[in-house]
VOMIZA-493295 format. One record per residue: x, y, z negated of N, C-alpha, C in turn; residue in three letters; residue number from 1. Coordinates in steps of 0.2 Angstrom, whole numbers, plus 5000, padded with zeros to 4 digits. Layout:
<rs>
X_Y_Z_X_Y_Z_X_Y_Z_ALA_NUM $
...
</rs>
This chain:
<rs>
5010_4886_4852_5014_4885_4858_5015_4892_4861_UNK_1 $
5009_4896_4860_5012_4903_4861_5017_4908_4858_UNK_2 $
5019_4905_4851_5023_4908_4848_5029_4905_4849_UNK_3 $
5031_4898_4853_5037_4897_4855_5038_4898_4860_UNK_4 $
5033_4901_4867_5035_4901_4871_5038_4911_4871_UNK_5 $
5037_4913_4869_5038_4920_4865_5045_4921_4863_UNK_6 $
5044_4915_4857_5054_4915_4854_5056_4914_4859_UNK_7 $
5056_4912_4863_5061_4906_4867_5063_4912_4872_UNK_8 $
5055_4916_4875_5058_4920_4880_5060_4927_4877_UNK_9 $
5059_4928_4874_5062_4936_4868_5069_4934_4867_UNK_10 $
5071_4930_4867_5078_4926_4865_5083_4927_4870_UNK_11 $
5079_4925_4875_5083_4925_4882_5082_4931_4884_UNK_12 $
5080_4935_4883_5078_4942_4888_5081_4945_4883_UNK_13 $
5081_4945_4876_5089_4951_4873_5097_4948_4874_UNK_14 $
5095_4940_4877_5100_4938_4879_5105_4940_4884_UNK_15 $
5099_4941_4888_5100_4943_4897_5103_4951_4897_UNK_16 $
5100_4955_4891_5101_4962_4891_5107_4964_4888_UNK_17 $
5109_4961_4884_5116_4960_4878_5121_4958_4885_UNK_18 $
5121_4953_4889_5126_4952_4893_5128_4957_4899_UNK_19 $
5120_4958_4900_5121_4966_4907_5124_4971_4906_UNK_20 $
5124_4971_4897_5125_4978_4895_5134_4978_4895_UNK_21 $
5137_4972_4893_5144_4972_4892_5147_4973_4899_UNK_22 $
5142_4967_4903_5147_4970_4909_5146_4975_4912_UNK_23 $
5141_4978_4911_5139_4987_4914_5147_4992_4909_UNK_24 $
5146_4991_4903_5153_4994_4898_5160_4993_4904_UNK_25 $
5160_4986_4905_5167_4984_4908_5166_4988_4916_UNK_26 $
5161_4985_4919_5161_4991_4929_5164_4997_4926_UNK_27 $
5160_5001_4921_5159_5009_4919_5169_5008_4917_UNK_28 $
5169_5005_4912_5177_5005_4911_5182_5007_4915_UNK_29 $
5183_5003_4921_5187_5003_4928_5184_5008_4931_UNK_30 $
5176_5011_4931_5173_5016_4935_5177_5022_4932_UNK_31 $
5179_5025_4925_5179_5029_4923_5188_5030_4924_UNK_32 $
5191_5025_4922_5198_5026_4925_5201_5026_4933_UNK_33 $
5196_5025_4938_5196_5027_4945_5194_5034_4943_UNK_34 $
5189_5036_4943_5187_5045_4944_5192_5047_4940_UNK_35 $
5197_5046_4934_5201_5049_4932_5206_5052_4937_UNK_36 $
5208_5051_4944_5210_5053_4948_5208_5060_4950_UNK_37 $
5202_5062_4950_5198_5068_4952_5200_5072_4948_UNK_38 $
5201_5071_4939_5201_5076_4933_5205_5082_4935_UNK_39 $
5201_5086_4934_5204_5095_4934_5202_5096_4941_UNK_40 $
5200_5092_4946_5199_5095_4952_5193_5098_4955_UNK_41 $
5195_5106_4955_5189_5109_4954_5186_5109_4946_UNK_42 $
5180_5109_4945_5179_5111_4938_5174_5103_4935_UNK_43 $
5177_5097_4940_5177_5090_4937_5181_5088_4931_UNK_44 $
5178_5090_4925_5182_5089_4919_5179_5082_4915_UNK_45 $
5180_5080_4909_5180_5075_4906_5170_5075_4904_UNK_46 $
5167_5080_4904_5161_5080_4902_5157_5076_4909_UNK_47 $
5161_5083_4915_5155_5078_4920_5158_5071_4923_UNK_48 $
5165_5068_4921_5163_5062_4924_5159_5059_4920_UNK_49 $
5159_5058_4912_5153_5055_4909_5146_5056_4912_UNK_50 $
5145_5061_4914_5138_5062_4916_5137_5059_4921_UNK_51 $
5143_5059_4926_5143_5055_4933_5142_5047_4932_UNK_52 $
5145_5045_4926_5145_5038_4924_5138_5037_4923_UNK_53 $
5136_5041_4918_5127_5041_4916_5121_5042_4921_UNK_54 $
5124_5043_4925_5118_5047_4932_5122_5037_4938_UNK_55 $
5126_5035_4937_5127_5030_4941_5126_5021_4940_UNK_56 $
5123_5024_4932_5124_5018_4927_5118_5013_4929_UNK_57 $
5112_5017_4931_5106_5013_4935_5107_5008_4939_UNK_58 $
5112_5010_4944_5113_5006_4951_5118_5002_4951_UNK_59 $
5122_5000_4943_5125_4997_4944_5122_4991_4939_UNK_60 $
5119_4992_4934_5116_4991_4929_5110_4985_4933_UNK_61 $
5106_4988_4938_5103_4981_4944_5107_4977_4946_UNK_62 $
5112_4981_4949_5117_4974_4951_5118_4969_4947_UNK_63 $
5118_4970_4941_5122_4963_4937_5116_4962_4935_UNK_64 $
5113_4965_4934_5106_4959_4929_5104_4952_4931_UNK_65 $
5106_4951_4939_5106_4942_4939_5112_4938_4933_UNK_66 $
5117_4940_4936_5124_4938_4932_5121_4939_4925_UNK_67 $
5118_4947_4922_5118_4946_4916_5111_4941_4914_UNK_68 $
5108_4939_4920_5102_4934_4915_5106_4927_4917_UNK_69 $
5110_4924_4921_5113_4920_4919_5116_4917_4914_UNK_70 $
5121_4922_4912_5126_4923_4906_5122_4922_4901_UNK_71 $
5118_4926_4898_5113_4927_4895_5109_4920_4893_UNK_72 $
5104_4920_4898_5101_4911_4900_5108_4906_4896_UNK_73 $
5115_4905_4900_5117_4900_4895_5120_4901_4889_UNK_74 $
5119_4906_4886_5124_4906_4880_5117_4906_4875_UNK_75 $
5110_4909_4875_5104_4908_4873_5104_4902_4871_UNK_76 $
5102_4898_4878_5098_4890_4877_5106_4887_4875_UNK_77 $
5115_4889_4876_5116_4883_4872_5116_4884_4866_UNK_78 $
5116_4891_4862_5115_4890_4856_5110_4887_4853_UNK_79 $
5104_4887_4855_5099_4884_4857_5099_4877_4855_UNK_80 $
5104_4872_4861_5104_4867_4861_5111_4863_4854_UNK_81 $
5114_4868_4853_5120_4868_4849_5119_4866_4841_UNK_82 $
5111_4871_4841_5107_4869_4834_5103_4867_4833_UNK_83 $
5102_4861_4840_5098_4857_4838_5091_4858_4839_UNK_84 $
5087_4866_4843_5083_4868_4840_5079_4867_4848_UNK_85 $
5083_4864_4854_5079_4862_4860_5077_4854_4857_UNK_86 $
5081_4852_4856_5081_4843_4853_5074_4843_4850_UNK_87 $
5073_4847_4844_5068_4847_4837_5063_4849_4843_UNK_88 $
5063_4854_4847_5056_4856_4852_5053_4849_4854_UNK_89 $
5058_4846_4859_5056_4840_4862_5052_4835_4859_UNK_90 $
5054_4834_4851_5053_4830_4848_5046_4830_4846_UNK_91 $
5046_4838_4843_5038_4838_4842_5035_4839_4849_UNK_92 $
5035_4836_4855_5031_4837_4858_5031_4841_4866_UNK_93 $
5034_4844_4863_5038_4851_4870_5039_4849_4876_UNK_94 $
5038_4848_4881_5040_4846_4886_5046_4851_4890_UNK_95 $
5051_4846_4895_5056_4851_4898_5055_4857_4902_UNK_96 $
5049_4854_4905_5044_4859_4909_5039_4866_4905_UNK_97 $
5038_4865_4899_5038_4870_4895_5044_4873_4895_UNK_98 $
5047_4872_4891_5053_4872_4891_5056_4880_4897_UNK_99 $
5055_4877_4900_5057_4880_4909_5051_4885_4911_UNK_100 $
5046_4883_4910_5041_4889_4911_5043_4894_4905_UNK_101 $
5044_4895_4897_5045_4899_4894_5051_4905_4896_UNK_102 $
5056_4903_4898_5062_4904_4901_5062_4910_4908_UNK_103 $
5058_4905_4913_5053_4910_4919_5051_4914_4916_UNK_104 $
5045_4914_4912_5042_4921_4910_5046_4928_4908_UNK_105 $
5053_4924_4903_5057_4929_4902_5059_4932_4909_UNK_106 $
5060_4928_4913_5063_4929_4920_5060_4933_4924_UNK_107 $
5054_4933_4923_5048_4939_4928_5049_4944_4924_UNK_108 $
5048_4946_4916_5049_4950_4914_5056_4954_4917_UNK_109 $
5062_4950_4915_5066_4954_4916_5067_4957_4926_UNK_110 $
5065_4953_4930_5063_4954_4937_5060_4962_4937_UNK_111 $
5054_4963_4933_5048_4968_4933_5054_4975_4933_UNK_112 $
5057_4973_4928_5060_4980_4924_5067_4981_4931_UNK_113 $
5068_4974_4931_5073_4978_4938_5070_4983_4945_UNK_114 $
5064_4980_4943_5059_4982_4951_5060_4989_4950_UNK_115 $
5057_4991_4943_5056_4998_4940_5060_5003_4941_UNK_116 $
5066_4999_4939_5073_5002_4941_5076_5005_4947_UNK_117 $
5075_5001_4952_5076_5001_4957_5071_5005_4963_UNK_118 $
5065_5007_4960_5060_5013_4964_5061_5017_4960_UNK_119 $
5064_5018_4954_5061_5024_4952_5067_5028_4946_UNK_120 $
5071_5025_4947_5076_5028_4943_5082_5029_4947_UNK_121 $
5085_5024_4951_5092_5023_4956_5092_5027_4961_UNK_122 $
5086_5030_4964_5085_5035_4969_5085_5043_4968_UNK_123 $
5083_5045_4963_5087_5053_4959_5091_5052_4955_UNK_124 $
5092_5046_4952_5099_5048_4947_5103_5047_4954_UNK_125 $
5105_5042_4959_5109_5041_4963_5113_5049_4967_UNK_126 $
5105_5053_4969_5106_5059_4973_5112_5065_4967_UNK_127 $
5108_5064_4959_5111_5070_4956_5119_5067_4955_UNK_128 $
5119_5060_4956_5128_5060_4955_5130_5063_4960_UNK_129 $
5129_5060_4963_5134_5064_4971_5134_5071_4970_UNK_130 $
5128_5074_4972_5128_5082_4970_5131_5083_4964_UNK_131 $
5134_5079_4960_5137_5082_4953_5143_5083_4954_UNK_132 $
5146_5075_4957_5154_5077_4959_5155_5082_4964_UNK_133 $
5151_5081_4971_5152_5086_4976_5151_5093_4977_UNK_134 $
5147_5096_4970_5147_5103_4967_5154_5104_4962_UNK_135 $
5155_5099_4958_5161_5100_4954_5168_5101_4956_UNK_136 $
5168_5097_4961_5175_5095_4963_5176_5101_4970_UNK_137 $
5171_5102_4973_5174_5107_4978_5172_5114_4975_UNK_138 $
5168_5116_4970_5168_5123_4969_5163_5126_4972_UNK_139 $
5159_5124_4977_5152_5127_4982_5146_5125_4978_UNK_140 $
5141_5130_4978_5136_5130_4978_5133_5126_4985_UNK_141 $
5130_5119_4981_5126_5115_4989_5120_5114_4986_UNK_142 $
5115_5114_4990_5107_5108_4987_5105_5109_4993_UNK_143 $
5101_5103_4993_5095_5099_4998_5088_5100_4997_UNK_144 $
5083_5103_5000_5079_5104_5000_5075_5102_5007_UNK_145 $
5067_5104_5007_5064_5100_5012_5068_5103_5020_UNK_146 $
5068_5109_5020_5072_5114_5025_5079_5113_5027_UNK_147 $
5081_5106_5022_5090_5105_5026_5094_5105_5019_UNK_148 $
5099_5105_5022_5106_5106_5016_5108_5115_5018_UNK_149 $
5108_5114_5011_5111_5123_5010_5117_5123_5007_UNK_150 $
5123_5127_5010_5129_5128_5007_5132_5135_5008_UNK_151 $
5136_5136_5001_5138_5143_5002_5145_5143_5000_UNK_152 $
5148_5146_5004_5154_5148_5004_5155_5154_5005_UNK_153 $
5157_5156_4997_5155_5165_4997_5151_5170_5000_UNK_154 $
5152_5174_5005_5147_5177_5007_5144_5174_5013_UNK_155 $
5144_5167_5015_5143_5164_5017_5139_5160_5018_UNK_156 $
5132_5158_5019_5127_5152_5018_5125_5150_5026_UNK_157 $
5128_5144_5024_5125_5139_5030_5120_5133_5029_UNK_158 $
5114_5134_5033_5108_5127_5031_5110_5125_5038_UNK_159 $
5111_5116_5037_5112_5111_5042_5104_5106_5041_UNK_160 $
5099_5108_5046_5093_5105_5045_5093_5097_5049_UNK_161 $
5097_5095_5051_5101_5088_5056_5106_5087_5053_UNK_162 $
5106_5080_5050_5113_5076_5050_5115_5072_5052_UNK_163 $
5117_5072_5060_5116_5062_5063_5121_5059_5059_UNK_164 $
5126_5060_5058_5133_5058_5054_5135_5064_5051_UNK_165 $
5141_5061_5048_5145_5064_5044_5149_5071_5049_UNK_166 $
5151_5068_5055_5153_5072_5061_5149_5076_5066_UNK_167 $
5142_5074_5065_5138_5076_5070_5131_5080_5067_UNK_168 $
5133_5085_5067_5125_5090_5066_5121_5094_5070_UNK_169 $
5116_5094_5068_5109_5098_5073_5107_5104_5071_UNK_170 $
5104_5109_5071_5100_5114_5069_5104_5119_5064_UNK_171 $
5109_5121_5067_5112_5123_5059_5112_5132_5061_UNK_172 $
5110_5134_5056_5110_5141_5055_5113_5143_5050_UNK_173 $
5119_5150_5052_5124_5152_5048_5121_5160_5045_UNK_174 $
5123_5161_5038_5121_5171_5037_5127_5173_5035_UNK_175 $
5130_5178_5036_5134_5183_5032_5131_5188_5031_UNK_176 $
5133_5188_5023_5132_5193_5020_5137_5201_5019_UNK_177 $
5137_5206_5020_5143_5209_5018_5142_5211_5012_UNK_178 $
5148_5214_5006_5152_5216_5003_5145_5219_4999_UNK_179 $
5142_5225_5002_5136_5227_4999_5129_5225_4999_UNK_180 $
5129_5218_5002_5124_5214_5000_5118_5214_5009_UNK_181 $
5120_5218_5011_5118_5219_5020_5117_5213_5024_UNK_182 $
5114_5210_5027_5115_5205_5032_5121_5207_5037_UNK_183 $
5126_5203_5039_5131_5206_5043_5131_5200_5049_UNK_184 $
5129_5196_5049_5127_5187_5058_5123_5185_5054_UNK_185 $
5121_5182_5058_5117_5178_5059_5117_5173_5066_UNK_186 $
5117_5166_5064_5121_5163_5070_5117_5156_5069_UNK_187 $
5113_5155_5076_5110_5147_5075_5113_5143_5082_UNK_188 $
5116_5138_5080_5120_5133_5083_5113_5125_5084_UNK_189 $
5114_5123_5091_5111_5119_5092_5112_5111_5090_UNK_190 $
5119_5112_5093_5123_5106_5088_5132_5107_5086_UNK_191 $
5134_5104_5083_5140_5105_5079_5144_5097_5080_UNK_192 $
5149_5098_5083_5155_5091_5080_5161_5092_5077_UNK_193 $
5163_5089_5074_5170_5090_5070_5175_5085_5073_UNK_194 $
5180_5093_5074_5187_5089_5080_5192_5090_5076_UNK_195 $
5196_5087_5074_5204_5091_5072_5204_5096_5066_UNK_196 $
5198_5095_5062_5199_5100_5057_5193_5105_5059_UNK_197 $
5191_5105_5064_5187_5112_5065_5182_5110_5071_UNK_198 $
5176_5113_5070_5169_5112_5070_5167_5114_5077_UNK_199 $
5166_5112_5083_5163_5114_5088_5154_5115_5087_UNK_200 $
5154_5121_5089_5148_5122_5089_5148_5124_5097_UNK_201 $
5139_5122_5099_5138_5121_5105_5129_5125_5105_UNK_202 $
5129_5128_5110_5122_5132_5111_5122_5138_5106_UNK_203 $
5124_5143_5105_5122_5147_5100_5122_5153_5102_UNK_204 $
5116_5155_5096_5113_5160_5097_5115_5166_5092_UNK_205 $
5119_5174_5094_5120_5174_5089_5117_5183_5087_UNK_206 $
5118_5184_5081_5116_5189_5080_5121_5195_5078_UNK_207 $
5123_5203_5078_5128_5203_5075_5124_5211_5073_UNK_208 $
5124_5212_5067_5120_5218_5064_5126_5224_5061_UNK_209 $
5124_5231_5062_5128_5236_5062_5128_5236_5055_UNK_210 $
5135_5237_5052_5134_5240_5043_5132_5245_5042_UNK_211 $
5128_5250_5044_5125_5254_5044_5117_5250_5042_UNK_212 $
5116_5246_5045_5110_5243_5046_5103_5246_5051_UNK_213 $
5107_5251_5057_5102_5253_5060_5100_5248_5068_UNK_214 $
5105_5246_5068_5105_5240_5075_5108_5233_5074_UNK_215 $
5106_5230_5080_5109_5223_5080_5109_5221_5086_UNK_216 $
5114_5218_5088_5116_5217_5093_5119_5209_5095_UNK_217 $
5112_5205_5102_5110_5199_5103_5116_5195_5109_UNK_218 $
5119_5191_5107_5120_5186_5112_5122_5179_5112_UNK_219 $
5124_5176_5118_5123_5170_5116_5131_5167_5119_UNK_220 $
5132_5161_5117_5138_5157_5117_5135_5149_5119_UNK_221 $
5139_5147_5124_5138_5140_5125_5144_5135_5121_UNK_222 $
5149_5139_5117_5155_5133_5113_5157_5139_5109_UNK_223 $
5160_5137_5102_5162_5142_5099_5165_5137_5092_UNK_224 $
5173_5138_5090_5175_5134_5084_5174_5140_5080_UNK_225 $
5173_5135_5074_5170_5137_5067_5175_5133_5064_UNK_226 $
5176_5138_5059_5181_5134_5054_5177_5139_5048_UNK_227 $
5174_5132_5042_5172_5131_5036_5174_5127_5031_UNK_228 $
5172_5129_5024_5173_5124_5018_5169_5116_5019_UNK_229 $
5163_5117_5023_5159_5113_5026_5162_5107_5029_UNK_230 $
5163_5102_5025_5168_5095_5028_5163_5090_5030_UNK_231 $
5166_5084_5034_5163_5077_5034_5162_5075_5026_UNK_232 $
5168_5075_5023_5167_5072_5015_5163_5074_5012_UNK_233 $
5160_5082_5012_5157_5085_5009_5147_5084_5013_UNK_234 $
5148_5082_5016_5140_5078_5017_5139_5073_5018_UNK_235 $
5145_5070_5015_5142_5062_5014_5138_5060_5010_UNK_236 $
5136_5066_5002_5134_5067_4998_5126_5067_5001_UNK_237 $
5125_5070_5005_5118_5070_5009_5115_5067_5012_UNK_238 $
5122_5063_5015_5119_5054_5021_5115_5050_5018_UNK_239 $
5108_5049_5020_5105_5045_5017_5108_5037_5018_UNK_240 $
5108_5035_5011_5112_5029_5010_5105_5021_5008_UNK_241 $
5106_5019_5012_5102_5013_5011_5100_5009_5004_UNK_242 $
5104_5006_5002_5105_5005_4993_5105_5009_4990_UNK_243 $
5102_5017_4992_5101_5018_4987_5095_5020_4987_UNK_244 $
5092_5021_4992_5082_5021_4994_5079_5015_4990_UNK_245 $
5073_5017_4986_5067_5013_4984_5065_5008_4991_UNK_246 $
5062_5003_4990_5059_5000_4992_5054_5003_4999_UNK_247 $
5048_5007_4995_5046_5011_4996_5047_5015_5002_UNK_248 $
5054_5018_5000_5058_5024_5007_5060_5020_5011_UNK_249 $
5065_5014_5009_5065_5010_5015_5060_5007_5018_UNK_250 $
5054_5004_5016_5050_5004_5021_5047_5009_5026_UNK_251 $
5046_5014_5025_5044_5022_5028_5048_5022_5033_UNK_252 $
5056_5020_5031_5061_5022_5035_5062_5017_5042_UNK_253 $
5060_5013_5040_5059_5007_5045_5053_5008_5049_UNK_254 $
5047_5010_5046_5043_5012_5053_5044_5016_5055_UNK_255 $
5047_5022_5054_5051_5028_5059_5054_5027_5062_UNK_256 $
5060_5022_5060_5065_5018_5067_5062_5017_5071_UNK_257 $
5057_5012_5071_5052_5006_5075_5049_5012_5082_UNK_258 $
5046_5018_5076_5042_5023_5083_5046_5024_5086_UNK_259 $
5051_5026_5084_5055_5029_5089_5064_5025_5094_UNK_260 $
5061_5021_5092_5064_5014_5096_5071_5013_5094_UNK_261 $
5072_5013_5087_5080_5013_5085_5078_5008_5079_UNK_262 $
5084_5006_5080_5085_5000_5074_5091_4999_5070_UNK_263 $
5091_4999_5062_5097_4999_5057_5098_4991_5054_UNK_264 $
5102_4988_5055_5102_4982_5052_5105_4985_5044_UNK_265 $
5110_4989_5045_5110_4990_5037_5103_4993_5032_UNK_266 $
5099_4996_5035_5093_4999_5030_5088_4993_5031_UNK_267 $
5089_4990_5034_5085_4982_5033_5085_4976_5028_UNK_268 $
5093_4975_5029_5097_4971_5022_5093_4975_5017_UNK_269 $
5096_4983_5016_5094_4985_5008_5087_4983_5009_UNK_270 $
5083_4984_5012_5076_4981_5011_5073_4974_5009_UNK_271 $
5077_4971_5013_5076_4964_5010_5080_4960_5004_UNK_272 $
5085_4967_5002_5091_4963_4996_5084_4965_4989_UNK_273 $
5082_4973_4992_5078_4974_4984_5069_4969_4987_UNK_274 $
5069_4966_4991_5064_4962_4991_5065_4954_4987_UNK_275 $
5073_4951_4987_5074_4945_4987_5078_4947_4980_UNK_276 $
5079_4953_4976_5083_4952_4969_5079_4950_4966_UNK_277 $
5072_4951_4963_5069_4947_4958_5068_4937_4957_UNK_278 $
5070_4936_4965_5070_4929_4966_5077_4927_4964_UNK_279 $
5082_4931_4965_5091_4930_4963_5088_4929_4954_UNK_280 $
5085_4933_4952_5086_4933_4945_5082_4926_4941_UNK_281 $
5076_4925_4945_5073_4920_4942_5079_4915_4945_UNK_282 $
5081_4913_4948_5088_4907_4953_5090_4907_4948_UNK_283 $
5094_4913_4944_5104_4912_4940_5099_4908_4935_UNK_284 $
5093_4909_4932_5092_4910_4926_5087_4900_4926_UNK_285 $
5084_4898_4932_5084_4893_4935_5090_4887_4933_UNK_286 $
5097_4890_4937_5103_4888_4936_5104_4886_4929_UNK_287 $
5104_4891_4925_5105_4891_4919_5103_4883_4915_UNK_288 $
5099_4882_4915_5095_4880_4912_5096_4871_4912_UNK_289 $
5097_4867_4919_5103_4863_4919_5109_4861_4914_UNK_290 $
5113_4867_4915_5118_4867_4913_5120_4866_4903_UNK_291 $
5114_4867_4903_5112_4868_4895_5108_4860_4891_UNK_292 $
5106_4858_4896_5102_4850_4896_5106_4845_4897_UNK_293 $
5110_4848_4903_5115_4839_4905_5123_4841_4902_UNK_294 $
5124_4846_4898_5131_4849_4894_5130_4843_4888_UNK_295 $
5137_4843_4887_5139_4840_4881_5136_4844_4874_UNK_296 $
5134_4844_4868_5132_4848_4863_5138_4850_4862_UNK_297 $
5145_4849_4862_5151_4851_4860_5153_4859_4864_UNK_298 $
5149_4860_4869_5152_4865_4872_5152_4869_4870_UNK_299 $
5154_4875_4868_5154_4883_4865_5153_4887_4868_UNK_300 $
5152_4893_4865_5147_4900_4868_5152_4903_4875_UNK_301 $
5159_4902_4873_5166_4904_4876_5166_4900_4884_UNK_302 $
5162_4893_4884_5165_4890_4889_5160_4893_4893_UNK_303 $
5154_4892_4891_5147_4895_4895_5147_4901_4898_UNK_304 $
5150_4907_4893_5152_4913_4896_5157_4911_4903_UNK_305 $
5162_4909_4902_5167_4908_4907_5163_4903_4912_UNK_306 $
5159_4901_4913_5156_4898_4915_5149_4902_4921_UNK_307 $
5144_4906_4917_5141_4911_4917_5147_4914_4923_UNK_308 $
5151_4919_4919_5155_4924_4925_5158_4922_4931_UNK_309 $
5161_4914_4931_5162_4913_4939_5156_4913_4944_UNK_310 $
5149_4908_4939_5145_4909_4945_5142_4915_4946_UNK_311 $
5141_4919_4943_5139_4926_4944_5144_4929_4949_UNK_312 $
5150_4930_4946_5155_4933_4952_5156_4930_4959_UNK_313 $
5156_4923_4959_5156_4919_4966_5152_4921_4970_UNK_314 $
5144_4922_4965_5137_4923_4973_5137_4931_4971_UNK_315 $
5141_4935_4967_5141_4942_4970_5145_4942_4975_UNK_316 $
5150_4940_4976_5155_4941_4982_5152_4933_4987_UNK_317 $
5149_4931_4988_5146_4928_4992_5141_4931_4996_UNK_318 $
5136_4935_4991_5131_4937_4994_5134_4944_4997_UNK_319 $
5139_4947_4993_5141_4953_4998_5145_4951_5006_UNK_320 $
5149_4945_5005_5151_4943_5010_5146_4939_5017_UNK_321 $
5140_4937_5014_5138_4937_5020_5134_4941_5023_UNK_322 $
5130_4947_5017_5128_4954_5021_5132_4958_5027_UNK_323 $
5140_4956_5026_5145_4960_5031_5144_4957_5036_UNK_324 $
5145_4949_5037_5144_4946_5042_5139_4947_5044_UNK_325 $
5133_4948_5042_5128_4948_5045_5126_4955_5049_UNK_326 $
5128_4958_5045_5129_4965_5049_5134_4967_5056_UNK_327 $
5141_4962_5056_5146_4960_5059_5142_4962_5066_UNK_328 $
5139_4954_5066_5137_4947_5070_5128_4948_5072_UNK_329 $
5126_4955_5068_5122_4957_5070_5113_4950_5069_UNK_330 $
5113_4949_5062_5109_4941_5061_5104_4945_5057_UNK_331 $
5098_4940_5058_5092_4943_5056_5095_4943_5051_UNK_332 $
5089_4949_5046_5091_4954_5040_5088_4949_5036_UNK_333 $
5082_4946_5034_5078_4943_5032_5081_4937_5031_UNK_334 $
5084_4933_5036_5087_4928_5034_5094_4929_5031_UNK_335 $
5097_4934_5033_5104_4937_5029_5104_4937_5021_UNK_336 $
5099_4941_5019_5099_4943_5012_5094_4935_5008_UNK_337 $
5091_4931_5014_5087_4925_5008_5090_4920_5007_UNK_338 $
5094_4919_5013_5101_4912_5012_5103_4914_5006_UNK_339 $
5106_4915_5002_5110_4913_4999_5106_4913_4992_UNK_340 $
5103_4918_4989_5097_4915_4983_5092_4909_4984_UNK_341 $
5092_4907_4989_5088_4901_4991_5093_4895_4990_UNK_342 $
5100_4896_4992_5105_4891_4992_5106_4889_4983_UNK_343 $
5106_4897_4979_5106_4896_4971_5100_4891_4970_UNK_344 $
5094_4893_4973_5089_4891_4970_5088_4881_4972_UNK_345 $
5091_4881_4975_5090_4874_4979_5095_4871_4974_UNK_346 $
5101_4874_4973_5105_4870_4970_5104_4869_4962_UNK_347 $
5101_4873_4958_5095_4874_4952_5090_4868_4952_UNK_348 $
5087_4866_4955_5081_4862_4956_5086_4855_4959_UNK_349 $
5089_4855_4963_5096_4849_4964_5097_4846_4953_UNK_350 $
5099_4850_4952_5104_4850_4945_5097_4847_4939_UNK_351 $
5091_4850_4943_5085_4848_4939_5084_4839_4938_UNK_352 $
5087_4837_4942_5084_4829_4943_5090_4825_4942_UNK_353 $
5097_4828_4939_5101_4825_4935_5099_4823_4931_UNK_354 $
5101_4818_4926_5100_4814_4919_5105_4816_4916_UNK_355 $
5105_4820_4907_5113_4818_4905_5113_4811_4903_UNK_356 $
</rs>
């Protein structure tokens, strides 16, 4: 018994992985002829979009694992069932509920490896894309360290230790360097917004040193515009983004809100999307299973596939459509993100108590 419940689940888990894999080729496909719009901008050439594609391939590669264990799950069991080789199970004895439990195991397995995925690989390969395009394509030396974002714009270095938005920063300290290597300002703004192209800074402190380097000379400023290479787009790369924090981070992040009396319904969604994907996986793959019992023998790998991809695509844009709404309309996160794999799953276990 244990050696078929092994084939059966080895079967479907290179099943489940052979399908992820093509549709991840096909995203990557469209992915790679969208950034072709970037090519040559900046020093964005054909090598780093593949790296960009390689370094993004994780977070997109979790998305479809439900679809790919679907797809996977039916084209498996119909062959499966096409050769006879579920019928011969039964016969010697095999129960459908065997059957089904061997299938699940595959299904935890492949759940585990997305959990993996999604703490521990999607959240530095996520940050070094960004930083890959946003050093490439604008030309500046940037990086993020415990102290803030550093950017330099030739003799120029600014660290932004605050970033409410994309428009709105806190703590930001400017240096110029001159020509001979001399500190030439030195300049701390308490906060900065972006109007019409050019950066209001507000409370600054400034410094202005002789090139000589024997004085320095202090004052201060209540407003003063700045104009830099330093963009909204160019720190979006920095915004931490929900989807794409581990589990883990998002938990942290959510007791920090809490202390401090702010609350994100989108960093909660992600929280509870990577809490409820391992249940999506075991549902498509649930789903599956049905559809391979009460099918005609006649059906082919072709229909199953076409079959597979609608309902894959239907509850991807299902489930992305009601996280918007949910967000909209402001509805609990928890029940946002579990409606709808509960709905696959009900309708799985509905399909279970058909007869062919």
């Amino acid at each position: 018994m244990n050696t078929l419940n092994r084939y059966i689940g080895w079967e479907v888990i290179k099943g489940a992985a052979f399908a992820a894999l093509v549709l991840l080729a096909l995203l990557n496909f469209f992915t790679f002829a969208d950034e072709l719009r970037d090519l040559g901008e900046g020093n964005y050439g054909l090598g780093s979009i593949f790296l960009y594609l390689t370094l993004t391939s994780p977070h997109s590669l979790y998305e479809l694992i439900p679809s790919g264990a679907l797809i996977g799950g039916l084209v498996v069991l119909g062959n499966m069932a096409n050769n006879h080789e579920l019928v011969a199970m039964q016969a010697a004895g095999v129960s459908r509920g065997r059957i089904v439990w061997a299938v699940l195991r595959a299904g935890i397995v492949i759940s585990l490896i997305s959990v993996v995925i999604s703490e521990y690989v999607i959240p530095p390969a996520e940050r070094a894309a960004q930083m890959l395009k946003a050093t490439a394509t604008r030309q500046q030396v940037a990086s993020q360290t415990k102290y803030g974002v550093w950017i330099r714009d030739g003799n120029v270095y600014v660290n932004v230790r605050e970033i409410e938005n994309q428009e709105r920063l806190g703590d930001i300290h400017i240096f110029e360097i001159s020509p001979d290597g001399r500190p030439a300002l030195a300049m701390h703004a308490a906060r900065a917004s972006f109007d019409r192209g050019i950066w209001k800074l507000e409370d600054i402190g400034l410094t202005r040193f002789d090139p000589a380097g024997n004085a320095a000379i202090a004052e201060h400023k209540e407003q003063e515009d700045w104009s830099s290479v330093l963009s909204p787009d160019m720190l979006d790369v920095f915004i931490v983004r929900p989807e794409n924090l581990s589990a883990q981070d998002l938990a942290k992040y959510m007791a920090y809100q809490t202390e401090n009396a702010q609350k994100s319904l989108a960093v909660e969604q992600a929280f509870w999307g990577r809490m409820v994907n391992p249940l999506i996986t075991l549902a498509m793959l649930l789903l599956a299973i049905p559809f391979v019992f009460n099918a005609r023998r006649d059906v082919s790998s072709g229909q199953r596939i076409v079959i597979g991809v609608t309902i894959g695509l239907g509850f991807y844009l299902t489930n992305r459509m009601v996280s918007h709404l949910g967000l909209v309309y402001e509805v609990n996160a928890p029940l946002t993100m579990v409606t709808p794999p509960l709905v696959v799953l009900f309708a799985a276990l509905a399909a279970f108590r058909r007869r062919p």
